[in-house]
Residue frames relative to the residue before (quaternion, step in Angstrom):
aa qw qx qy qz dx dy dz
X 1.0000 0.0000 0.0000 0.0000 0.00 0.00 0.00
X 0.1972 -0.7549 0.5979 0.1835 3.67 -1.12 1.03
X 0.1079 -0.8219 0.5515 0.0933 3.46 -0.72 1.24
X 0.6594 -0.5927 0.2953 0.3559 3.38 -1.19 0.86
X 0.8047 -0.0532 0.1254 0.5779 3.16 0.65 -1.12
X 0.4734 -0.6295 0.5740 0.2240 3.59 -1.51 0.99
X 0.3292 -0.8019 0.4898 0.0931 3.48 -0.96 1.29
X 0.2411 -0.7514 0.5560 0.2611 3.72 0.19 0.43
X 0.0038 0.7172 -0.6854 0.1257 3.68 -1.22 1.02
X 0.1124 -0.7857 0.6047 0.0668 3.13 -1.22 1.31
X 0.5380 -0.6974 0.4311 0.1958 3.51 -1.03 1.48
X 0.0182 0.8124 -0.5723 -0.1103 4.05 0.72 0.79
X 0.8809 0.2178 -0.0712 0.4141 3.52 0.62 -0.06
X 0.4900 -0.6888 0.4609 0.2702 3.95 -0.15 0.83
X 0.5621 0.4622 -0.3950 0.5607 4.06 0.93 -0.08
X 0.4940 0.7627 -0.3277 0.2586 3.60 1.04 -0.84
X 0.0159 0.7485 -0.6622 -0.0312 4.15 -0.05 0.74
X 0.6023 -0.6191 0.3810 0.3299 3.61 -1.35 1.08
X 0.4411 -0.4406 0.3816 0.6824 3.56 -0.72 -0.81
X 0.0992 0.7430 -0.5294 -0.3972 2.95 -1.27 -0.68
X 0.5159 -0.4787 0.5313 0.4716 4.01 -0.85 -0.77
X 0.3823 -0.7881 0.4727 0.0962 3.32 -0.62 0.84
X 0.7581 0.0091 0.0534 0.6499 3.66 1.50 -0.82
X 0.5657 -0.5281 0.4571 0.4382 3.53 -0.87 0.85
X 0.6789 0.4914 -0.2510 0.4844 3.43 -1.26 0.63
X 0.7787 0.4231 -0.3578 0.2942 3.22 0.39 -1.01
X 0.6887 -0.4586 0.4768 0.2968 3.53 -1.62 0.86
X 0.9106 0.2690 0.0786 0.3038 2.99 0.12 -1.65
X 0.4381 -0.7698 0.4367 0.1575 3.43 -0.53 1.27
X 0.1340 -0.7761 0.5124 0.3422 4.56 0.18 0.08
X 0.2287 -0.7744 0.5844 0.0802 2.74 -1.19 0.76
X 0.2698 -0.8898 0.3664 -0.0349 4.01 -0.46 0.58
X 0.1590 -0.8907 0.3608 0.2261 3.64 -0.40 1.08
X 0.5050 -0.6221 0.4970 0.3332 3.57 -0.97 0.37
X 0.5945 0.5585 -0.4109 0.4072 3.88 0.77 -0.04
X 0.0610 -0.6865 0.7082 0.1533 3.48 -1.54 0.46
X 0.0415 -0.8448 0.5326 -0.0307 3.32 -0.21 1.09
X 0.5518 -0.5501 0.4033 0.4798 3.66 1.13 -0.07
X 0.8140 -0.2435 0.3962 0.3480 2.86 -0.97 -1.35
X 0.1525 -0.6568 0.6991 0.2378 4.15 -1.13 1.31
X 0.4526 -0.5163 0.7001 0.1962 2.76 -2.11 0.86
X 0.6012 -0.5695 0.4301 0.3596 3.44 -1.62 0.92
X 0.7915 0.0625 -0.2133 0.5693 3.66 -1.38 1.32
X 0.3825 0.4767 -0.6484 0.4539 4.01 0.59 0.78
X 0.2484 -0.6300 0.7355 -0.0221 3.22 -1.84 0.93
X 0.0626 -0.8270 0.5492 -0.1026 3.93 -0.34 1.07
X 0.2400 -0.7733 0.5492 0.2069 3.68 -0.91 0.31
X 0.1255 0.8233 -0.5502 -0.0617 3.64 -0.44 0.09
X 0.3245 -0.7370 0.5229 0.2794 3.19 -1.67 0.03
X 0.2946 -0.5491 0.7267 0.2892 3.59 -1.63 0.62
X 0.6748 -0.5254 0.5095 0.0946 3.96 -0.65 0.48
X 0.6895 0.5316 -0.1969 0.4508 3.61 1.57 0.25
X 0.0110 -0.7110 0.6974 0.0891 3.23 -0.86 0.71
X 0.1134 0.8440 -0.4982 -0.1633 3.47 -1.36 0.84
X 0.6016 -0.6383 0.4086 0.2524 3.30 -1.24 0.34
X 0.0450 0.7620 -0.6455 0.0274 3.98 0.59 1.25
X 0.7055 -0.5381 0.4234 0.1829 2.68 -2.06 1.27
X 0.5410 -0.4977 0.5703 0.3667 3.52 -1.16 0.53
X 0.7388 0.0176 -0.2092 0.6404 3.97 -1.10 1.12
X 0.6262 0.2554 -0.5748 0.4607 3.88 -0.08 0.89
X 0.2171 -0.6673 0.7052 0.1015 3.18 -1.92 -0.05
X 0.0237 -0.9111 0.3202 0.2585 3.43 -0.78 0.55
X 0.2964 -0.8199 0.3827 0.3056 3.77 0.40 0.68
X 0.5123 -0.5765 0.6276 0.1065 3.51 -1.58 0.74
X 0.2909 0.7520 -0.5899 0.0421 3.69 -0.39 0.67
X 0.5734 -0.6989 0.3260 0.2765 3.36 -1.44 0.00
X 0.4952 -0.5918 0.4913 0.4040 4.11 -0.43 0.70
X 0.2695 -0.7920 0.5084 0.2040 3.23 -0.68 1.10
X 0.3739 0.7436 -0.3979 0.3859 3.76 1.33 0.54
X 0.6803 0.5590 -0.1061 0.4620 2.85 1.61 -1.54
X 0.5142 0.6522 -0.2043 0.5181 3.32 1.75 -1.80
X 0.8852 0.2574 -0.2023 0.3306 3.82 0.08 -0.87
X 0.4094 0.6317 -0.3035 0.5842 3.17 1.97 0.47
X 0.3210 -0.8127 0.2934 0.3877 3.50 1.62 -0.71
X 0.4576 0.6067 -0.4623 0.4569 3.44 1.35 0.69
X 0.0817 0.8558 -0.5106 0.0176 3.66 -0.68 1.26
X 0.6897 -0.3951 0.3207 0.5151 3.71 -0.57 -0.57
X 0.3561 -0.7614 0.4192 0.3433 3.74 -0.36 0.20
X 0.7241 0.4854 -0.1527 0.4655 3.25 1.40 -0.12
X 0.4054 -0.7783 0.2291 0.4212 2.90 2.20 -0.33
X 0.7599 -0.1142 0.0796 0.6349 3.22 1.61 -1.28
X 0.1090 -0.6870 0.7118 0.0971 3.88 -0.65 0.67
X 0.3463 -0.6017 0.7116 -0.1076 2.34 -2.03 0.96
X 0.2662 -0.6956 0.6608 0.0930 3.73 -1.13 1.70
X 0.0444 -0.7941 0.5526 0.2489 3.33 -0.42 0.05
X 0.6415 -0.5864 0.2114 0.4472 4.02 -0.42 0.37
X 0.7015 0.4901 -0.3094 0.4146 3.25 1.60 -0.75
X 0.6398 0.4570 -0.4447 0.4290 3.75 1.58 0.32
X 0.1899 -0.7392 0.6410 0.0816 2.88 -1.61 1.15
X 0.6752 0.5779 -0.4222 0.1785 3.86 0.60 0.76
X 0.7824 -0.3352 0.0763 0.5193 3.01 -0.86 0.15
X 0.3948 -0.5583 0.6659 0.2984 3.97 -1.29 0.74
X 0.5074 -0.5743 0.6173 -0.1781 2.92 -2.15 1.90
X 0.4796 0.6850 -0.5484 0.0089 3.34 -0.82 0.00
X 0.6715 -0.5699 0.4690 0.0661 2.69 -1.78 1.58
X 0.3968 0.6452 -0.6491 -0.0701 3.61 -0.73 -0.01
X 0.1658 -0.7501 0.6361 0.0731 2.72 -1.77 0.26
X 0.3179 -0.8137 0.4657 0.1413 3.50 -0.58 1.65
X 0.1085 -0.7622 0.6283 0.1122 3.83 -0.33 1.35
X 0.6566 0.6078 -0.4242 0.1397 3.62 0.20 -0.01
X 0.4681 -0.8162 0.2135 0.2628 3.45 -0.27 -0.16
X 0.3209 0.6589 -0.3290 0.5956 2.58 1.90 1.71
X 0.2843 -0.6617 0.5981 0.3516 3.81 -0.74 -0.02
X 0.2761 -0.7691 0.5729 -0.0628 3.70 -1.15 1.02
X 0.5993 -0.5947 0.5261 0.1019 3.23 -0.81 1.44
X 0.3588 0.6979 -0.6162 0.0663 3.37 -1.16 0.92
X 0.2121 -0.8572 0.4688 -0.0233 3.24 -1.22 1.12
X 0.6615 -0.5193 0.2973 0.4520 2.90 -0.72 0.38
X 0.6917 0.4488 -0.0931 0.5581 3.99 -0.62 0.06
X 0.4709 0.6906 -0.4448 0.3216 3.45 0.97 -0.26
X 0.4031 -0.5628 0.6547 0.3037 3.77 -1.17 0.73
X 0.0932 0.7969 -0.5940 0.0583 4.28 -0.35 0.69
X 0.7538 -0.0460 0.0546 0.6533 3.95 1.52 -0.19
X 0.6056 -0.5460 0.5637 0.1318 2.65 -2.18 0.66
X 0.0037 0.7206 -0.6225 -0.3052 3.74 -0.68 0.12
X 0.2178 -0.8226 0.5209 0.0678 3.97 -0.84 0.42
X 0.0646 -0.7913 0.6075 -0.0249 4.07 0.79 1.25
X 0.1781 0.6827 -0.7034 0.0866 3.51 -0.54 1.34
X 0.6964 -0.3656 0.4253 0.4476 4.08 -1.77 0.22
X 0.2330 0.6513 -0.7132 -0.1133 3.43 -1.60 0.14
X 0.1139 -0.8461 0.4865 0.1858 3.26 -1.32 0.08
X 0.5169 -0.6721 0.4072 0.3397 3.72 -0.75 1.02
X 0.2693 0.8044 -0.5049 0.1599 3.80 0.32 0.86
X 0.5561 0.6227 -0.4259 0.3489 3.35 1.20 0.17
X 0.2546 0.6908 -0.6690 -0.1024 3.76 -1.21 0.29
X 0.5911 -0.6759 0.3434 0.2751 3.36 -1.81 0.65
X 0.0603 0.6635 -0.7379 -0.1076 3.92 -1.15 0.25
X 0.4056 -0.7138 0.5618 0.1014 2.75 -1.80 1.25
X 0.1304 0.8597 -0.4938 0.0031 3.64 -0.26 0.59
X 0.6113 -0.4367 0.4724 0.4609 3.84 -1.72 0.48
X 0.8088 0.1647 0.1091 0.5539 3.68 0.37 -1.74
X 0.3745 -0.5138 0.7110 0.3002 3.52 -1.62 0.42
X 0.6575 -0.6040 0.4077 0.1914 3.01 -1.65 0.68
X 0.7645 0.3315 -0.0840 0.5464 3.40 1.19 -1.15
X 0.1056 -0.7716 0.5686 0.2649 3.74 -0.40 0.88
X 0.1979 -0.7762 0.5850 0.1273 3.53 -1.07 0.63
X 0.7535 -0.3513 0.3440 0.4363 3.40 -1.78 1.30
X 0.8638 0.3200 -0.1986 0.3348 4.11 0.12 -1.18
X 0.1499 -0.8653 0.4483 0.1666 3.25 1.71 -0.53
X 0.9233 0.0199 0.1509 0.3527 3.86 -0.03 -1.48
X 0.4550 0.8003 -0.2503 0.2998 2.54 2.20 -0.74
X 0.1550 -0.7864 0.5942 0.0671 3.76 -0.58 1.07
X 0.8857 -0.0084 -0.0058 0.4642 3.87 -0.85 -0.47
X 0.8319 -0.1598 0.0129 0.5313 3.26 -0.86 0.62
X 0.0490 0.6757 -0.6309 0.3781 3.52 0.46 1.83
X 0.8089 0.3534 -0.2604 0.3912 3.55 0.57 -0.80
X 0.4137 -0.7716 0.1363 0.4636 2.92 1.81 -0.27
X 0.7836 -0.5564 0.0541 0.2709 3.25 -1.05 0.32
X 0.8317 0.2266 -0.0232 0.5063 3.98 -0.38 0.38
């Protein structure tokens, strides 16, 4: 495989496994904590570390998502999604947070998230106006405005 760009990653801790991709194709990169903490209690929210600090490219970003293995077991991110931005270099966090109504094994080494390094670009600036310029068909329309299903 020819990858665009080498990601610098610093090893903050000797438990620490790189990401990696798990299957050609895949989006998402796992990412892994270094805690054994036993067991979350249902609706307990915990922080842990994976032992990494990385170095995203200027105009990339890298997003934090959750293993849907983990998701249908009812253990998810507590934030839902994190965000690296390029200018952080410390160590990666992750939130979970056990919504189910069960207590849930966790181990060290566990797969608990995806990491996902995709382009962005800073192209936004603000103008304040009375009216938008263009009226559209939906104008104001909020939830099921477009209609249902």
């Amino acid at each position: 495989m020819n990858y665009l760009h080498k990601v610098r990653v610093k090893v903050l801790n000797p438990a620490a496994k790189l990401p990696e991709y798990k299957t050609p194709g895949a989006a998402g990169m796992d990412l892994r904590i270094i805690e054994d903490i036993g067991f979350m209690l249902p609706g307990e929210v915990m922080k842990f570390g994976t032992g990494l600090a990385v170095e995203v490219p200027v105009g990339y970003v890298g997003l934090i998502v959750p293993r849907s293995g983990l998701g249908s077991q009812g253990l998810v991110l507590g934030n839902l999604v994190g965000t690296i931005d390029s200018d952080y270099q410390g160590e990666i966090f992750l939130t979970l947070w056990n919504r189910s109504d069960r207590k849930i094994k966790i181990n060290a080494g566990d797969r608990v998230a995806q990491l996902i390094i995709i382009p962005h670009a800073e192209v936004v600036s603000w103008e304040q106006v009375e009216e938008f310029g263009v009226k559209t068909t939906r104008g104001e329309g909020g939830f099921g405005s477009t209609g249902v299903g």
